[in-house]
C-alpha positions as CSV (number, residue, x, y, z in Angstrom):
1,X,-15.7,134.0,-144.9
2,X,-13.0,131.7,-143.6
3,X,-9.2,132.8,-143.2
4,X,-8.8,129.8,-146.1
5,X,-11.2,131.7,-148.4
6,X,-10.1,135.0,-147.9
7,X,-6.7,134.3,-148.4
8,X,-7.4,132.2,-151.7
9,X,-9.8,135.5,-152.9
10,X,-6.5,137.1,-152.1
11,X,-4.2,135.1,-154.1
12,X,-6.1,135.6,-157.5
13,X,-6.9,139.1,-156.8
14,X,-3.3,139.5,-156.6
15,X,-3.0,137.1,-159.4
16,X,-5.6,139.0,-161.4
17,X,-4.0,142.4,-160.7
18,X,-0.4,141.0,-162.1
19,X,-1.8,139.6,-165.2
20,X,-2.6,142.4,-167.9
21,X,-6.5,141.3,-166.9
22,X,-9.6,143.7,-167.7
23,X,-9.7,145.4,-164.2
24,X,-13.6,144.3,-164.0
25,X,-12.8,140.8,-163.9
26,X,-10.8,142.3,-160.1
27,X,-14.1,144.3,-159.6
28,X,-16.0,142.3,-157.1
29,X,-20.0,141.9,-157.9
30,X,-23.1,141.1,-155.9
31,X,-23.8,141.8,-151.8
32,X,-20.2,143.1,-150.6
33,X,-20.3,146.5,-148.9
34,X,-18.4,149.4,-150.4
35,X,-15.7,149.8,-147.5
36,X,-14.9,153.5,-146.2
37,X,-17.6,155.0,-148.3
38,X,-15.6,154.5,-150.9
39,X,-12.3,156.3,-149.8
40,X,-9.1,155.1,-150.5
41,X,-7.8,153.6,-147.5
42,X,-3.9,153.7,-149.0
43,X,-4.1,157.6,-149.2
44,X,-4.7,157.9,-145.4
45,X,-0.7,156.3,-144.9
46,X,0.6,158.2,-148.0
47,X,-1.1,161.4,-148.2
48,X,-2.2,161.8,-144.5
49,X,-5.9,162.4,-145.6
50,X,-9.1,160.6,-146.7
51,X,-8.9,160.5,-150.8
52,X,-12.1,159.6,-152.6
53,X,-11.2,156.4,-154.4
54,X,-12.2,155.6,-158.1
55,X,-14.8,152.9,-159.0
56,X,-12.4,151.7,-161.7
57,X,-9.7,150.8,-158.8
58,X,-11.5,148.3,-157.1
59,X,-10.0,145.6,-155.2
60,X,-11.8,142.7,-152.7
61,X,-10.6,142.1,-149.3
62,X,-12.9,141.1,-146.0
63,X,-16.3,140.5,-147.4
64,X,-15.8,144.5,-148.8
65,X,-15.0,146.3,-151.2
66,X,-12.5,148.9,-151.2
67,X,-11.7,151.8,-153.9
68,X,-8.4,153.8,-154.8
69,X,-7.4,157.0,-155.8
70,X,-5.1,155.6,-158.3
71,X,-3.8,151.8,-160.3
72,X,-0.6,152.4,-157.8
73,X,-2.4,152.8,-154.5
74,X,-4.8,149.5,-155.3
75,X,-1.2,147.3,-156.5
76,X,-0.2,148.6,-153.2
77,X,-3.4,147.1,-151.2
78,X,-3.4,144.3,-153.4
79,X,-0.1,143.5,-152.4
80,X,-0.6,143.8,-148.8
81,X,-4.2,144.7,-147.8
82,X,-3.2,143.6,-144.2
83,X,-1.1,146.7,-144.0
84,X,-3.6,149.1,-144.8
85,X,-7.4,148.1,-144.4
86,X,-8.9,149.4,-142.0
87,X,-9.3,147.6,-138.8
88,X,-12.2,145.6,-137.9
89,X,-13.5,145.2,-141.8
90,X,-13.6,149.0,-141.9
91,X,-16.3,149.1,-138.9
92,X,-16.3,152.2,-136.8
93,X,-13.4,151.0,-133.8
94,X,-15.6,152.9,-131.2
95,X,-18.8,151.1,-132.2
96,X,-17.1,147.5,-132.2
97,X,-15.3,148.5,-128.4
98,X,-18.8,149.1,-127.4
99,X,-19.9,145.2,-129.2
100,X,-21.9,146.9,-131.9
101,X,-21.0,147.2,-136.1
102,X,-21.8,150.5,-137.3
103,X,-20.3,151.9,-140.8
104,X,-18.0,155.1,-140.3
105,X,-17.3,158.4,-140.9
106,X,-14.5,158.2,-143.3
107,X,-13.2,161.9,-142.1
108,X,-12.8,160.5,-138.7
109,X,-9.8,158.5,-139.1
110,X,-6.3,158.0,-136.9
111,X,-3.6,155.7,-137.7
112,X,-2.0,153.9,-134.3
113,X,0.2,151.7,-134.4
114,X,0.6,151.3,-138.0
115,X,-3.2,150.1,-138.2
116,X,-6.1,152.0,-139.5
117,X,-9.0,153.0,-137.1
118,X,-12.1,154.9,-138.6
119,X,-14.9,155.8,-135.8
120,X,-18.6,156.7,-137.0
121,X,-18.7,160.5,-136.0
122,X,-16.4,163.3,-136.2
123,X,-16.5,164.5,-132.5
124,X,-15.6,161.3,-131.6
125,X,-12.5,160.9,-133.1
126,X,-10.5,163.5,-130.3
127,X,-11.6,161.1,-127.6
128,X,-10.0,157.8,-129.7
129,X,-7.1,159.5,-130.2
130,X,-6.4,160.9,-126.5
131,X,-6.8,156.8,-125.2
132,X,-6.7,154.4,-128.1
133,X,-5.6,151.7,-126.4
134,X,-9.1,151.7,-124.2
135,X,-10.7,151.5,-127.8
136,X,-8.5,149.4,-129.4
137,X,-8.4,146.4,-126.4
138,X,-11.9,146.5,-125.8
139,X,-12.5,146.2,-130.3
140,X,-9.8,143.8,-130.0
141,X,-12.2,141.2,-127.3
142,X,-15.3,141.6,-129.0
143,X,-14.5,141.6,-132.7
144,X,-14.8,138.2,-132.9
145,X,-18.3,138.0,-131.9
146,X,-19.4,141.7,-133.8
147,X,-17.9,140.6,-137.0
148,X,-20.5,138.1,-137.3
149,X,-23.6,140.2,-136.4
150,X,-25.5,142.9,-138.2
151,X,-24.5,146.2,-138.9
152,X,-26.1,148.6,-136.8
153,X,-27.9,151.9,-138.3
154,X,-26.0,154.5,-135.9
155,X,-28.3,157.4,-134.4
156,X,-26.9,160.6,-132.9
């Protein structure tokens, strides 16, 4: 989806979530992903944990769809997703630094920067943390070229 799109699904979502509008017409339907498992990505900045979010608190943002714990956390995302999707469309960081799209472990979280960076496993996470940046630049080069491929299955 172009920058042009996204931002106009942005500005009636937020439009949508103003109004006093039945929260399903927000709800996004047919082929988008459920982002995070469906974890609320604005409890990782405001509770420092993963929160399972709520199907009712649905909100659209980067071809996903992302849930929330509570109607304040998704007025916060709708407000300004940038701030607190996860980076890479909520890919695992590790898996796009290496040029592939795998889905993450939602437990395996760190915030750097101010962004959100989920990885695919659990042991993994220690490793991101201790030299993000060597994760983070390498995500950074090839996320234009991964966001457009396949998601990968990931195998231990």
């Amino acid at each position: 989806m172009s920058l042009v799109a996204r931002r106009s699904l942005l500005a009636l979502s937020i439009g949508t979530a103003l109004g006093a509008a039945d929260v399903r017409a927000e709800t996004p339907t047919g082929g988008r992903r459920l982002a995070l498992r469906g974890y609320d990505p604005v409890a990782y900045f405001m509770l420092g944990r993963p929160e399972k979010g709520e199907e009712t608190f649905s909100f659209a943002f980067d071809d996903a769809v992302y849930r929330f714990k509570t109607a304040e956390h998704r007025a916060m995302f709708a407000a300004d997703p940038e701030k607190y999707a996860p980076q890479y469309a909520g890919f695992c960081a590790a898996g796009v630094s290496k040029g592939i799209k795998i889905e993450p472990d939602p437990e395996a979280w760190a915030i750097v920067g101010g962004k959100l960076y989920v990885v695919a496993q659990k042991e993994k996470i220690e490793e991101f943390k201790r030299d993000p940046s060597a994760f983070i630049g390498k995500a950074d080069t090839n996320w234009p070229v991964v966001r457009e491929s396949a998601p990968k299955v990931p195998t231990r």
